[in-house]
Backbone and ligand atoms as CSV (ligand in chain L), in Angstrom:
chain,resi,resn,atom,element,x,y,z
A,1,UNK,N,N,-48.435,-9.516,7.098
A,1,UNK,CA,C,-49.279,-9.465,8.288
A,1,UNK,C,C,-48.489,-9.930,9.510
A,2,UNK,N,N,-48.272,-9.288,10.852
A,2,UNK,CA,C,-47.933,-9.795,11.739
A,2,UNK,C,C,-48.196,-10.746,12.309
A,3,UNK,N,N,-47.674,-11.548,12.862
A,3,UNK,CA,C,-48.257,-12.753,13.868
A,3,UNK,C,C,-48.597,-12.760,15.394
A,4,UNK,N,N,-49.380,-13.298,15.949
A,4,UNK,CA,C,-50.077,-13.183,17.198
A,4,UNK,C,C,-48.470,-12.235,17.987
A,5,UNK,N,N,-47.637,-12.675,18.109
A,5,UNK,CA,C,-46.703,-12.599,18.634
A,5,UNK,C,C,-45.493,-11.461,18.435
A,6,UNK,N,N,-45.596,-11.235,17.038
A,6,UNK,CA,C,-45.212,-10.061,17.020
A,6,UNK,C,C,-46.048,-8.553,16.991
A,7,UNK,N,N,-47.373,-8.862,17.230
A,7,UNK,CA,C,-48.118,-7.995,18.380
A,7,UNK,C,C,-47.941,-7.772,19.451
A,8,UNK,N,N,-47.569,-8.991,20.323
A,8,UNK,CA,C,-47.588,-9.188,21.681
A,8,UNK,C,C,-45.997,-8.235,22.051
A,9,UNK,N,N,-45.072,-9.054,20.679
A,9,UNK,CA,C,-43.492,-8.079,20.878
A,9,UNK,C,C,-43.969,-6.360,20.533
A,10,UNK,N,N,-44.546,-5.655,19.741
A,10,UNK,CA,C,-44.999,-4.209,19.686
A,10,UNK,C,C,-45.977,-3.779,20.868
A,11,UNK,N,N,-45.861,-4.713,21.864
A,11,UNK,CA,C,-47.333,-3.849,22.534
A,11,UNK,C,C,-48.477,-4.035,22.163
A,12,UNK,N,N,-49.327,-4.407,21.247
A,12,UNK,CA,C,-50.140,-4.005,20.506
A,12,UNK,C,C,-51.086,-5.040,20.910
A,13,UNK,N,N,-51.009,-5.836,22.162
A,13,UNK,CA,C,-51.588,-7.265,22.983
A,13,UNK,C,C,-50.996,-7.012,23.597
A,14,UNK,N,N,-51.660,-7.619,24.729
A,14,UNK,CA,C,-51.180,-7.431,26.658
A,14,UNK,C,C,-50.428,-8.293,26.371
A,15,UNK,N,N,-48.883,-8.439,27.322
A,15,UNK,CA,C,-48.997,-9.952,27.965
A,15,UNK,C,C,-48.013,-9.380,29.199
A,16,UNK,N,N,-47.536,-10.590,29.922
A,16,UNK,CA,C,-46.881,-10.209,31.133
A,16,UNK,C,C,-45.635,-10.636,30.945
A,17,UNK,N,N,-45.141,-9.349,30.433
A,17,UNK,CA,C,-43.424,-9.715,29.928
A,17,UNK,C,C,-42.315,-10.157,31.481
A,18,UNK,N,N,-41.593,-11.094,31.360
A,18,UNK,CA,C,-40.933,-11.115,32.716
A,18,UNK,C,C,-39.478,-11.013,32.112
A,19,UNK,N,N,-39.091,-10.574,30.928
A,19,UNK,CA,C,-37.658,-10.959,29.981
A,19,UNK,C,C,-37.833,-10.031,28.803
A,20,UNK,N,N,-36.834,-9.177,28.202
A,20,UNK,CA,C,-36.165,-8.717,26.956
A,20,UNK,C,C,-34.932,-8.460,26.856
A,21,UNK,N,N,-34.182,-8.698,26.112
A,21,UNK,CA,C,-33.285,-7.725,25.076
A,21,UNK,C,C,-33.218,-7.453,23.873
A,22,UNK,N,N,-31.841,-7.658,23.169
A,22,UNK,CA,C,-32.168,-6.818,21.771
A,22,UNK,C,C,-32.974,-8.145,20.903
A,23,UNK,N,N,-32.854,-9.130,21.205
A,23,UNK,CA,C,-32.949,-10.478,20.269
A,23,UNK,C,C,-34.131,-11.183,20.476
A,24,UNK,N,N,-34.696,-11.278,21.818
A,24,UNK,CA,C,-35.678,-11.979,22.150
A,24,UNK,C,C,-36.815,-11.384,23.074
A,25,UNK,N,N,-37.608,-12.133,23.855
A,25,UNK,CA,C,-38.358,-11.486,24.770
A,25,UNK,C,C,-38.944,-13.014,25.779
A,26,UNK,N,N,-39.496,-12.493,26.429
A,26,UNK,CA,C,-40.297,-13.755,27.194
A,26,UNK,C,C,-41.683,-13.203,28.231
A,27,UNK,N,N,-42.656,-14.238,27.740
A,27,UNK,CA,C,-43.959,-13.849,28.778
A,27,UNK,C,C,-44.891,-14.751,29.125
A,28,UNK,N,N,-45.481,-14.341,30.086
A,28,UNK,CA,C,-46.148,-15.952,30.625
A,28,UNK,C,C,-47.527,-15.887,29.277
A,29,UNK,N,N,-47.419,-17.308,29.359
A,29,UNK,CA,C,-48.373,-18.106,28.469
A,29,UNK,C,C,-49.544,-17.995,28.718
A,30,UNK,N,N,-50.554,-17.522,28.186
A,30,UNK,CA,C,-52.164,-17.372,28.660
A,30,UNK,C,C,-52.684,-18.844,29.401
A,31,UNK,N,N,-52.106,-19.253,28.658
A,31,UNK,CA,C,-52.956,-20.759,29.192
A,31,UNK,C,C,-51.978,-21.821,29.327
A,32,UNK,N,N,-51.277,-21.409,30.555
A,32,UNK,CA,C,-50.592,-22.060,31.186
A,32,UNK,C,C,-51.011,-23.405,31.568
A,33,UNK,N,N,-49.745,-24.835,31.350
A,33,UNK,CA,C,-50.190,-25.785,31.251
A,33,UNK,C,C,-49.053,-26.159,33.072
A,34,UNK,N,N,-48.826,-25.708,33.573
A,34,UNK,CA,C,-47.765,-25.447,34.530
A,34,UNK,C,C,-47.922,-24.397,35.790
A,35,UNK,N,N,-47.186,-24.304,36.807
A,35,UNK,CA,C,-47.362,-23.113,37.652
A,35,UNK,C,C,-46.145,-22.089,37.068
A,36,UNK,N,N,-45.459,-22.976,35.819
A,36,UNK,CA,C,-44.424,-21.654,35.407
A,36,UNK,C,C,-44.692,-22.361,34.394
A,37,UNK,N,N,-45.489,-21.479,33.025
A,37,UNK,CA,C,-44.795,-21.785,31.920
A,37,UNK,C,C,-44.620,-20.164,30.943
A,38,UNK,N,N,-43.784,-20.073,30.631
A,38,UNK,CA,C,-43.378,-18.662,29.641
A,38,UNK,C,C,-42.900,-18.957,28.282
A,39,UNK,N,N,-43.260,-17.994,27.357
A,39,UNK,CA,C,-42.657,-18.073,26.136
A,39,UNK,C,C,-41.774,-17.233,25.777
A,40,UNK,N,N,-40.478,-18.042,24.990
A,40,UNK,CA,C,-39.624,-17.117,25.032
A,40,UNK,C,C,-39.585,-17.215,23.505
A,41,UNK,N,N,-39.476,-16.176,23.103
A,41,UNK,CA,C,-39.870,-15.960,21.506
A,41,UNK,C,C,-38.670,-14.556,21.132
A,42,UNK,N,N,-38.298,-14.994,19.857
A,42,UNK,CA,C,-37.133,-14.472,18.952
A,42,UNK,C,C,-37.834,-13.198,18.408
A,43,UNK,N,N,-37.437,-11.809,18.394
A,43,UNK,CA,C,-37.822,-10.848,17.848
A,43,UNK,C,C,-38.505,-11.235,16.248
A,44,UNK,N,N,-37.112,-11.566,16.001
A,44,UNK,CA,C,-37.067,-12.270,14.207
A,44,UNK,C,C,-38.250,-12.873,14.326
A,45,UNK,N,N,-39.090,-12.993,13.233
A,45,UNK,CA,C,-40.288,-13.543,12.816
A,45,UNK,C,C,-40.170,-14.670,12.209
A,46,UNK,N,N,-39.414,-15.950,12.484
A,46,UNK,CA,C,-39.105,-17.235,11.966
A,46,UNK,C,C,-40.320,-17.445,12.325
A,47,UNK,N,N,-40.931,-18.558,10.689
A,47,UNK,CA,C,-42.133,-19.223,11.512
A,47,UNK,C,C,-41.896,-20.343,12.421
A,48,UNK,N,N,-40.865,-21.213,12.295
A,48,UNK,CA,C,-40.642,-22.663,13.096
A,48,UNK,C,C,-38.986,-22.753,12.985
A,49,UNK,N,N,-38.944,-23.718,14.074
A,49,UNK,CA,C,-37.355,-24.213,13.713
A,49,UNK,C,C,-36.900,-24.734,12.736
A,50,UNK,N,N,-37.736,-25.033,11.684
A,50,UNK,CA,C,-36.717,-25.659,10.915
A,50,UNK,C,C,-37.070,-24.665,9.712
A,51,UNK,N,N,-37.702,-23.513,9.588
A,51,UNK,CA,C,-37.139,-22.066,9.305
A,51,UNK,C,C,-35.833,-21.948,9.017
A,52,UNK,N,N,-35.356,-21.897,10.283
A,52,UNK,CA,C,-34.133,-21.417,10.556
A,52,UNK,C,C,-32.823,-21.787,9.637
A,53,UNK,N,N,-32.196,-21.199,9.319
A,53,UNK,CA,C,-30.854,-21.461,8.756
A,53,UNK,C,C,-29.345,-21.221,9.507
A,54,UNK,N,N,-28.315,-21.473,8.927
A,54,UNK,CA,C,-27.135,-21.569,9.114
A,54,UNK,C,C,-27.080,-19.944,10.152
A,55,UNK,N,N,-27.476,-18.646,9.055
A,55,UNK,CA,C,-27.162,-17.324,9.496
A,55,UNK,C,C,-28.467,-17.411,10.863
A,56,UNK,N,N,-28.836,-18.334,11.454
A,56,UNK,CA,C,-29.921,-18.594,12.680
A,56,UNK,C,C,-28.868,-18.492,13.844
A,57,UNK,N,N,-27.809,-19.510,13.591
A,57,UNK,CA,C,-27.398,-20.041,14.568
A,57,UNK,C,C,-27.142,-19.710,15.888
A,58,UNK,N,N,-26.973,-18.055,15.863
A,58,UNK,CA,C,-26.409,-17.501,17.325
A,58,UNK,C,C,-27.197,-17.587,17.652
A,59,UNK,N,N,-28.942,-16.868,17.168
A,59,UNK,CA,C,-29.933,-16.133,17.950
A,59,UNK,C,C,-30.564,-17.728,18.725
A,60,UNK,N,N,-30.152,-18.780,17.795
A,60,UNK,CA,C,-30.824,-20.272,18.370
A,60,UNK,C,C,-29.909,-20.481,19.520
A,61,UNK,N,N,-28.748,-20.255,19.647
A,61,UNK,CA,C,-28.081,-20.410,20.884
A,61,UNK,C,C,-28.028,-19.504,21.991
A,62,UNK,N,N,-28.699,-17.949,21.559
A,62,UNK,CA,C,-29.017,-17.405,22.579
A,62,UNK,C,C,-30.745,-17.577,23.055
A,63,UNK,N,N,-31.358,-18.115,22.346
A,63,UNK,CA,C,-32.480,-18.327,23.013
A,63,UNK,C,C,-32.041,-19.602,23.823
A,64,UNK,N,N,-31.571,-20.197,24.023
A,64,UNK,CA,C,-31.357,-21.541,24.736
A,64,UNK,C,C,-30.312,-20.695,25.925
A,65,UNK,N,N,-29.898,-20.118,25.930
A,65,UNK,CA,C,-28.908,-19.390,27.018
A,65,UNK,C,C,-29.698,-18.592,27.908
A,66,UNK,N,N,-30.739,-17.561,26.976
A,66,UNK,CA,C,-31.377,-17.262,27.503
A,66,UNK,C,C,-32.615,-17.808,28.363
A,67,UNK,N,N,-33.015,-19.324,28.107
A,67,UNK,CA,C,-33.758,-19.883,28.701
A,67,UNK,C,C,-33.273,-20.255,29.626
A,68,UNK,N,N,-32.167,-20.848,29.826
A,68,UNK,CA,C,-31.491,-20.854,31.080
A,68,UNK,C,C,-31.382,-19.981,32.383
A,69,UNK,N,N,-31.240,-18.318,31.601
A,69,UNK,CA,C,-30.956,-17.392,32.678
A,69,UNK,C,C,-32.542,-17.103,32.986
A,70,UNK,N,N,-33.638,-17.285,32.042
A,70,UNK,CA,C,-34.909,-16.738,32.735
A,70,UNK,C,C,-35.038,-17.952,33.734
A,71,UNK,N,N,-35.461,-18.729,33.405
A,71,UNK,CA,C,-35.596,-20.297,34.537
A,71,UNK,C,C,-35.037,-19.868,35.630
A,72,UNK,N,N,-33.873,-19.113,36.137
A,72,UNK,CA,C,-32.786,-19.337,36.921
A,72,UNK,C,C,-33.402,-18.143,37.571
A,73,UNK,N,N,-33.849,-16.768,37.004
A,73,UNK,CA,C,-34.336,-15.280,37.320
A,73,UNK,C,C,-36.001,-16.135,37.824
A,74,UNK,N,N,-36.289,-16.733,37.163
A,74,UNK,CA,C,-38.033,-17.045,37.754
A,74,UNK,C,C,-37.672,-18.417,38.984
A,75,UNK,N,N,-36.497,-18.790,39.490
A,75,UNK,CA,C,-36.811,-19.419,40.607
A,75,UNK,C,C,-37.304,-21.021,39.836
A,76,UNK,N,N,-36.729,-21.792,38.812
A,76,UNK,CA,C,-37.012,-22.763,38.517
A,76,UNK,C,C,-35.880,-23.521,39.143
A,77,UNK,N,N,-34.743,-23.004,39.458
A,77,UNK,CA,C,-33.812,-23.909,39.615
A,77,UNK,C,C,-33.108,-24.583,38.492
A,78,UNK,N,N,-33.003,-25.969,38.851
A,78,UNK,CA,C,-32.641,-26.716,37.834
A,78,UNK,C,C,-33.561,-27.633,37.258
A,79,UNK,N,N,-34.774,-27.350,37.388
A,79,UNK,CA,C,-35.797,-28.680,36.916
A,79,UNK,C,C,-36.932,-27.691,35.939
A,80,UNK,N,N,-36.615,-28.070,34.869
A,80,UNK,CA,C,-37.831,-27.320,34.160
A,80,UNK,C,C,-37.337,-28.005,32.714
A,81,UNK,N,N,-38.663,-27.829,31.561
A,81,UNK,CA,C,-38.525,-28.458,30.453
A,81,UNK,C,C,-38.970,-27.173,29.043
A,82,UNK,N,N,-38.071,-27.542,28.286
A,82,UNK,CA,C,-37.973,-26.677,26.966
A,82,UNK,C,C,-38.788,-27.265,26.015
A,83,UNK,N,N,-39.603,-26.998,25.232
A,83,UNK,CA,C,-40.487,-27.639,24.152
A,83,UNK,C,C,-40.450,-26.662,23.026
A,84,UNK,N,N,-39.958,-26.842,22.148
A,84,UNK,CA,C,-40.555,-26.508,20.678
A,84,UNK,C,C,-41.451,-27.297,19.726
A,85,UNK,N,N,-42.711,-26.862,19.333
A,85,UNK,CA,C,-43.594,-27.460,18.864
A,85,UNK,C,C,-43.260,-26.940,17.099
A,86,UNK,N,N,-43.104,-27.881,16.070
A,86,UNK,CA,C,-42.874,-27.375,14.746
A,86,UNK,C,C,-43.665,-28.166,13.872
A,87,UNK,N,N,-44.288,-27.190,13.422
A,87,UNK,CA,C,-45.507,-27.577,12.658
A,87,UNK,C,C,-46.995,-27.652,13.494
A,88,UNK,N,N,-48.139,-27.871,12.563
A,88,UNK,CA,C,-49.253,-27.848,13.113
A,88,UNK,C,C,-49.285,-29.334,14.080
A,89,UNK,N,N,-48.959,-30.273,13.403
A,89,UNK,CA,C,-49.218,-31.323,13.712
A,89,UNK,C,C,-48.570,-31.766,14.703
A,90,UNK,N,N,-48.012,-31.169,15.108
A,90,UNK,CA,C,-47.036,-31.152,16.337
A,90,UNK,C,C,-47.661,-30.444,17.317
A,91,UNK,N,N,-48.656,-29.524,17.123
A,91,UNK,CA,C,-49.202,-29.080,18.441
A,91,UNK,C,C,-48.776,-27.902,18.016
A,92,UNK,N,N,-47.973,-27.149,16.772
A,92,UNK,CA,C,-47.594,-25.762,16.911
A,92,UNK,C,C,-49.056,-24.962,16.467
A,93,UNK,N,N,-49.490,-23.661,17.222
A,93,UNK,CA,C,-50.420,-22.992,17.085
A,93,UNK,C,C,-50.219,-21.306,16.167
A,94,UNK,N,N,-49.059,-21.122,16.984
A,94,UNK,CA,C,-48.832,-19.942,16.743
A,94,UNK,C,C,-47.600,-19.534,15.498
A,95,UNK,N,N,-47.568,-19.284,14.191
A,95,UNK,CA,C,-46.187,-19.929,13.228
A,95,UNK,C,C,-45.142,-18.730,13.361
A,96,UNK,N,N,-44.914,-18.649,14.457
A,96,UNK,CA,C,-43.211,-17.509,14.860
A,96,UNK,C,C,-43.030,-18.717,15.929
A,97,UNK,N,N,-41.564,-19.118,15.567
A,97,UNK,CA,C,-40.875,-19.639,16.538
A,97,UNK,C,C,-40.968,-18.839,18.126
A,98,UNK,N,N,-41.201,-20.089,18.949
A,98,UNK,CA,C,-41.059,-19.861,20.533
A,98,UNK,C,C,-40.530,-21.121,21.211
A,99,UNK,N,N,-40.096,-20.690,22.324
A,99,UNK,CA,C,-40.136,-21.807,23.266
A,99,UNK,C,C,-40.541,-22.090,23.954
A,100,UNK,N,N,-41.507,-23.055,24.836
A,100,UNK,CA,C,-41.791,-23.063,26.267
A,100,UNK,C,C,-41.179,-23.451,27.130
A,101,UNK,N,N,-40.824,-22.547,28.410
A,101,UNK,CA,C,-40.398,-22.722,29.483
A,101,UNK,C,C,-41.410,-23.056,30.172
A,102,UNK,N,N,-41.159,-24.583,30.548
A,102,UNK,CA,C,-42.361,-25.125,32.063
A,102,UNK,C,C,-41.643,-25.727,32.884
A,103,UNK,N,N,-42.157,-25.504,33.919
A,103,UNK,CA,C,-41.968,-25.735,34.824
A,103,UNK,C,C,-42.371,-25.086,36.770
A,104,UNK,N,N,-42.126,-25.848,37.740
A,104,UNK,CA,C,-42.465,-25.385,38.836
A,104,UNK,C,C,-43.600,-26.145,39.820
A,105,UNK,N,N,-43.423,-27.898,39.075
A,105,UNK,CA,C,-43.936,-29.239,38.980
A,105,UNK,C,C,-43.143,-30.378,39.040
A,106,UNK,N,N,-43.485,-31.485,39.309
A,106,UNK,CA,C,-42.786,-32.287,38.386
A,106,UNK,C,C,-43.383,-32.769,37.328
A,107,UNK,N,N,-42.512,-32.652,36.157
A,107,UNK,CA,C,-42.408,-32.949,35.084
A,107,UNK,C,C,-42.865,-34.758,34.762
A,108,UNK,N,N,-43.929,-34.792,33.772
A,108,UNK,CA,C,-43.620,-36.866,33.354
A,108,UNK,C,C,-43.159,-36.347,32.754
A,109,UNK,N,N,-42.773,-37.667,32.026
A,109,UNK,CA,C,-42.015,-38.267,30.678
A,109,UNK,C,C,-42.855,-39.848,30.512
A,110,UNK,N,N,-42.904,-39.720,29.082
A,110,UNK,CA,C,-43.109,-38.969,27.607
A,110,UNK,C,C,-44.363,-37.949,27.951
A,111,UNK,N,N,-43.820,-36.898,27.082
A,111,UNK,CA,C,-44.514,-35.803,27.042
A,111,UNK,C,C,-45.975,-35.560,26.334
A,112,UNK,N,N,-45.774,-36.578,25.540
A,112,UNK,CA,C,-47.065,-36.500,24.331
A,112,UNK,C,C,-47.596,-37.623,24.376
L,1,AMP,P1,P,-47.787,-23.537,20.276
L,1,AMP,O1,O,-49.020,-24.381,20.424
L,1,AMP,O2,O,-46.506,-24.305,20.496
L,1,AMP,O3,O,-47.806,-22.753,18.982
L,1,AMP,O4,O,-47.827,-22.504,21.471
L,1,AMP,C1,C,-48.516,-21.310,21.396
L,1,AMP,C2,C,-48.769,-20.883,22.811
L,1,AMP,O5,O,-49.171,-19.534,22.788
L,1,AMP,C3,C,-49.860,-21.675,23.532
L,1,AMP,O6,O,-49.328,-22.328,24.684
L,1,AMP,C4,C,-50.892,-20.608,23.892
L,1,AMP,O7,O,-51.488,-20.817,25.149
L,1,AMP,C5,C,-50.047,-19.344,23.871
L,1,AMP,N1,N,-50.778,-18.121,23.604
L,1,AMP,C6,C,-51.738,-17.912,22.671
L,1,AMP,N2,N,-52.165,-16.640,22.713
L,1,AMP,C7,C,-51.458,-16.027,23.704
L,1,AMP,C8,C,-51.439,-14.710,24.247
L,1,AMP,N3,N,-52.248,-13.743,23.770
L,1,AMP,N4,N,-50.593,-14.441,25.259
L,1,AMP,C9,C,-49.796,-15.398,25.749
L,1,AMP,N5,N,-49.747,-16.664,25.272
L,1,AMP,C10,C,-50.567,-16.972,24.267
């Protein structure tokens, strides 16, 4: 069965893509907790980061590269925050790895 998200990657759910290539994608978050927050989510259907294995490693370093260049394409500058939520209990909702890009605020700390 697909996940919320790899609907959203087929089309098959709206969302407002602002990012793709061959590996990933990115779109703003329905329920934005931010005046920028987007998800940038891995084609691959990992449920969480710690999914991931050794043969992970590039696509984990191009989603982090790539979060950089969307932040930078959406006008965040240099101030914005990356969150991966893993597991339920952590706040994860959706089980395909994503990231959130927020920002376009200032940010507290601690987050939770
Ligand atoms: P998480 O809680 O880390 O699993 O994050 C899942 C995120 O997906 C939440 O911030 C939701 O607001 C967001 N979300 C859920 N459904 C949609 C959707 N249809 N389009 C865009 N974002 C969504």
């Amino acid at each position: 069965m697909k996940t919320l998200f790899e609907k959203i990657i087929a089309r098959e759910i709206p969302a407002t893509f602002v990012y793709e290539d061959e590996l990933c994608v990115a779109f703003r978050d329905i329920n934005p907790c931010a005046p920028m927050h987007l998800l940038l989510v891995p084609r691959k259907p990992l449920v969480q980061l710690s999914s991931a294995t050794a043969e992970d490693q590039a696509l984990l370093g191009h989603l982090m590269l790539t979060a950089t260049k969307v932040a930078a394409q959406e006008g965040l500058g240099e101030a914005y925050r990356l969150v991966v939520n893993n597991g339920a209990a952590a706040g994860m909702s959706v089980p395909h790895l994503h990231l959130h890009l927020i920002g376009g605020r200032p940010l507290k700390w601690p987050p939770a």
